[in-house]
N, C-alpha and C positions, 0 to 999 in steps of 0.2 A: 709839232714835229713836221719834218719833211716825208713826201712818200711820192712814190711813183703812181699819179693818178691815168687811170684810163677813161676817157670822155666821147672815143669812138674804136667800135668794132674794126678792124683793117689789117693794118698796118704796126709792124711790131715799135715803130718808132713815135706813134701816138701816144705814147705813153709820155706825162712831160713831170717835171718835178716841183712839186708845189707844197706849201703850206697849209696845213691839214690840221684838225683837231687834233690834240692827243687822244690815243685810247684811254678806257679804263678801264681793271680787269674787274668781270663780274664774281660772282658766288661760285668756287670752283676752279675760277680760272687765275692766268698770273699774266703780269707784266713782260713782253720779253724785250729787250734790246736786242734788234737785228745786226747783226756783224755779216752776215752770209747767207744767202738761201740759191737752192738748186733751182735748174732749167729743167723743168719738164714739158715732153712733147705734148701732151694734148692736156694735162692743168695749166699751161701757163700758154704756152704758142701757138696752140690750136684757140683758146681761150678770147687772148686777146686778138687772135687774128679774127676770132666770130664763126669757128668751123668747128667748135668741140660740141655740140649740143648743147651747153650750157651759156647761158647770156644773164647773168647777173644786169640788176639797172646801173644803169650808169652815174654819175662818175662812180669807179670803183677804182677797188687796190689791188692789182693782183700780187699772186707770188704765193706757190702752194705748202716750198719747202723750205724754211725760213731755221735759221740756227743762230742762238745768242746768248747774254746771260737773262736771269729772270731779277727785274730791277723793284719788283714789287707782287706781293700776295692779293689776291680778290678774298673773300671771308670763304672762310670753312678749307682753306688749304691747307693741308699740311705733311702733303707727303715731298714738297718739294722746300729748299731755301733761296730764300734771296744773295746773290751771287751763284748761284749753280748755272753751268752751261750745259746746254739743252740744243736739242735739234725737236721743231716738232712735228707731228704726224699730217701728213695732209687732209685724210678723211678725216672726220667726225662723225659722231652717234651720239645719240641721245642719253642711250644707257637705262630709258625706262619703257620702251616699247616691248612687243612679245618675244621680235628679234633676238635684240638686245639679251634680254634674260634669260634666252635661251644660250647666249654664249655665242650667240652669231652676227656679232655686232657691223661685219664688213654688209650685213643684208638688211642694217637697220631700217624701218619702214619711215623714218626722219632725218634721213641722213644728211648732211653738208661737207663742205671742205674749205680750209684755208683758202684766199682767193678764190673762190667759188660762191659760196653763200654766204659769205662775210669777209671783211676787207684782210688781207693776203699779208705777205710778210715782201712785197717790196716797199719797205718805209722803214723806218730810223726803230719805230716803235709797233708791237704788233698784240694782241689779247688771244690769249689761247689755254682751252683746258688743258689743266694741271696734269690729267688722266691722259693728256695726246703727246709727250715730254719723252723722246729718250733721253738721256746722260752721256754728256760726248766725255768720252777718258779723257786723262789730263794729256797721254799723248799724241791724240789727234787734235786737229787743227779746228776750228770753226768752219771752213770751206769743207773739212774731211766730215763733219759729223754733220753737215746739211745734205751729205750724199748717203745715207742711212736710211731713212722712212720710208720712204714709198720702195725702193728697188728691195734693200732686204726683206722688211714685212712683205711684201707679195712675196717674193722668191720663197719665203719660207712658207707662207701658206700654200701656193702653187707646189712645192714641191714634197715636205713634210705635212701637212694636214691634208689634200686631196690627192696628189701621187701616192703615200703611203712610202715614201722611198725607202729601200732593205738594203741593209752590207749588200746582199748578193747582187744588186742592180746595176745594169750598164744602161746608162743615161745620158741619154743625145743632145747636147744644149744648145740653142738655136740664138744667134744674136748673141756668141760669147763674148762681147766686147763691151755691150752696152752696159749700163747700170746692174738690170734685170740679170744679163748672161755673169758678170761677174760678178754677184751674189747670189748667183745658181750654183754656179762652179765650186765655191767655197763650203755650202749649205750641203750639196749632195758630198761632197769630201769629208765634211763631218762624219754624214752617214754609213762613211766608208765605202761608196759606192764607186763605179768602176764610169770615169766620167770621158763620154766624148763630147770636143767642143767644137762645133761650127760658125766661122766668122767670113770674114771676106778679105783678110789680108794677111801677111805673113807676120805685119808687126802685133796685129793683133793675137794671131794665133799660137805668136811668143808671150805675151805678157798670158793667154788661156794655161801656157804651159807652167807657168811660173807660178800663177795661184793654183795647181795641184793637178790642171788636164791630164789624162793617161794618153790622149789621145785626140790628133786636132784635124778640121777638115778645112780648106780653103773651098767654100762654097764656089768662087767665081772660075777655078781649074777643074774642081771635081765635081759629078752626080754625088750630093751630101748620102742621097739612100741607099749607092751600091757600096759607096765605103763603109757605112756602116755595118751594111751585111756583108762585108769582106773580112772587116777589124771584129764580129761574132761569130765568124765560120758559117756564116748563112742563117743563122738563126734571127738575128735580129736584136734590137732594144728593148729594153725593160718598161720605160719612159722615156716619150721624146716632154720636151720642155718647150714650150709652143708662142711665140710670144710676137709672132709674124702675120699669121692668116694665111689669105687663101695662096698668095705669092710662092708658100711652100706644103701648102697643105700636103698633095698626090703625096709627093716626098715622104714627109711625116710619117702618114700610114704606112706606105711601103719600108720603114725603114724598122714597125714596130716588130716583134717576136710577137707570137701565141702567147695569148693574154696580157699583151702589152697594153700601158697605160699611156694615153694622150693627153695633156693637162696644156690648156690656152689660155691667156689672158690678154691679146691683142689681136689688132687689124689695122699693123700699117700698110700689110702686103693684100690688103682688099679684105673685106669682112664673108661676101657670101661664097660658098663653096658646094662643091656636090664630091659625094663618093659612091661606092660599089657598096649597098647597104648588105650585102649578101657577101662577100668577103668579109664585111666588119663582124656578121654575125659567126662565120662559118670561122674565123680566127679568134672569137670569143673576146674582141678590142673593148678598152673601158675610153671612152670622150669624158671628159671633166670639166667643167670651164671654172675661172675662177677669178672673182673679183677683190682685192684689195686685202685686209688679215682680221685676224678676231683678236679679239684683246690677247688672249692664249698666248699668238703669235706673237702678236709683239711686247708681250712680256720675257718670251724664251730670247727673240731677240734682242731686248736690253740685256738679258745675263750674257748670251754667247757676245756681244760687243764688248760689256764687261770685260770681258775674261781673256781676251783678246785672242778669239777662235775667229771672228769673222770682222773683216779690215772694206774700209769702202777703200776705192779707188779716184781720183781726183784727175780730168783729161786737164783741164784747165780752169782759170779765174778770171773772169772779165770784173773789170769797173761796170754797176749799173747800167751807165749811160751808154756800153757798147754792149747791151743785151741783142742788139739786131744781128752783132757779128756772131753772142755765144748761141745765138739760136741757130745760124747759117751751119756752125759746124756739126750739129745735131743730126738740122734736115740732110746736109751730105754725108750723115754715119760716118764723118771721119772721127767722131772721141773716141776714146777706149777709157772707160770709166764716165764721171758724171761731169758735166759742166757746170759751173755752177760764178753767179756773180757777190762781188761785193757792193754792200750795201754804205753810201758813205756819211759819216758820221760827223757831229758837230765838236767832238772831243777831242 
């Protein structure tokens, strides 16, 4: 097969296209033919550029989020067939550590990831457990259902498993444009919650509106904190949805209600932060941080995909070989939904 080898850390254009073993799927695992996989900022561009903390040896294959059909079974599969189209998960677990068992598999103590600890889904042909497999509907697209795993699974665990989020909540969603924000936006509307959305442009904060926003803020015109205590009558949020850092941290807090909940899962806007630890206690604030989903999760989210409650969003589709452009629109936050490249095929 063909696949996009990486041979040096740098440069998102190191990447060259070469002739490669084919995979085989092992015990558990299946076959996938890549049609599509998603641009993720730090599995795939942070990765190959050599700034994500993780550095697989080299030559490798990256590509975290990879969608196709499944062209062949490894032994002992069988919750999947051969032709089923599939988007797959980017983390992996092992499934037999204490983690694990405990149902906490986003904390496996073995944990890996597509393109990460083993060769990635930019190439023709990629091996991945059976047990890591959404199910894209017949009426999304292969570009639509490589925009699914990593943005919904978090969203849902960040906001359903460690927010707790209730009908009654009004929910601050930070980055409504990105992947993350609009599989936030949809996931707390499920929950019937009362959602405000913060982005940095009017086009974005129209499409915020369109998947279900009550309520939207242009970060780049307005203080995000005093609108939110404007649009609660001073009380504040329920949950802010945190997926920035320190860039908006002060914000964040000040924007929560008594007994508000803060739930994070990034640091593009800087990782370290300091607060008033004597406010956070005297307002009774819950911090939550949250890493990637539990099986749980992304089993609720294969049914609500299913069922067609929750829709990914698609900014754009490069050709592989202009992965350097689909990453440029990433790093300048111009998408609104996921970017994602096609993978090209010998057929």
């Amino acid at each position: 097969m063909k696949a996009a080898v990486l041979r040096e850390f740098g440069r998102l254009d190191n990447l060259s296209w070469e002739e490669v073993p084919d995979p085989s799927p092992g015990p558990g695992e299946v076959l996938l033919r890549v049609r599509a996989a998603a641009v993720n900022r730090t599995l795939d561009i942070e990765l190959i550029e050599g700034t994500s903390g993780w550095q697989p040896p080299l030559p490798h294959i990256p590509g975290s989020e990879p969608a196709g059909d499944v062209v062949a079974l490894g032994p002992g599969v069988e919750t999947v067939a051969v032709g089923a189209r599939v988007a797959a998960m980017p983390a992996l677990h092992c499934g037999t550590c204490s983690e694990c068992l405990l149902g906490y598999a986003n904390s496996c103590l073995h944990a890996g990831g597509l393109g990460r600890s083993r060769p990635g889904g930019y190439a023709q042909f990629v091996a991945v457990p059976a047990r890591a497999l959404i199910p894209i509907p017949p009426d999304l697209s292969y570009a639509e259902g490589a925009a699914i795993p990593q943005s919904f699974t978090t969203a849902w665990h960040l906001l359903v498993t460690r927010a707790e989020v209730q009908p009654e909540d009004t929910v601050l969603i930070l980055g409504a444009a990105g992947g993350l924000g609009i599989a936030g936006i949809q996931i707390a509307k499920l929950y019937g919650a009362r959602v405000i959305a913060v982005a940095g442009s009017d086009e974005k904060l129209r499409v915020a509106r369109e998947l279900g926003a009550d309520h939207t803020i242009n970060h780049r015109t307005h203080d995000f904190a005093e609108e939110a205590l404007r649009l609660t009558n001073g009380r504040g949020v329920d949950v802010v949805y945190e997926n920035v850092g320190a860039a908006t941290w002060e914000k964040s807090l000040r924007s929560l209600a008594v007994r508000g909940r803060l739930v994070t899962c990034g640091t593009q806007g800087g990782a370290h932060i300091a607060f008033d630890l004597r406010d956070f206690y005297r307002r009774q604030l819950t911090l939550r941080g949250s890493a990637g989903a539990t099986e749980r999760d992304v089993e609720r989210v294969r049914q609500h995909v299913a069922a067609g409650h929750l829709r990914p969003r698609v900014h754009a589709v490069f050709p592989l070989a202009r992965l350097p452009e689909a990453a440029a629109v990433i790093l300048e936050r111009q998408n609104i939904g996921k970017v994602i490249v096609e993978i090209p095929q010998d057929d």
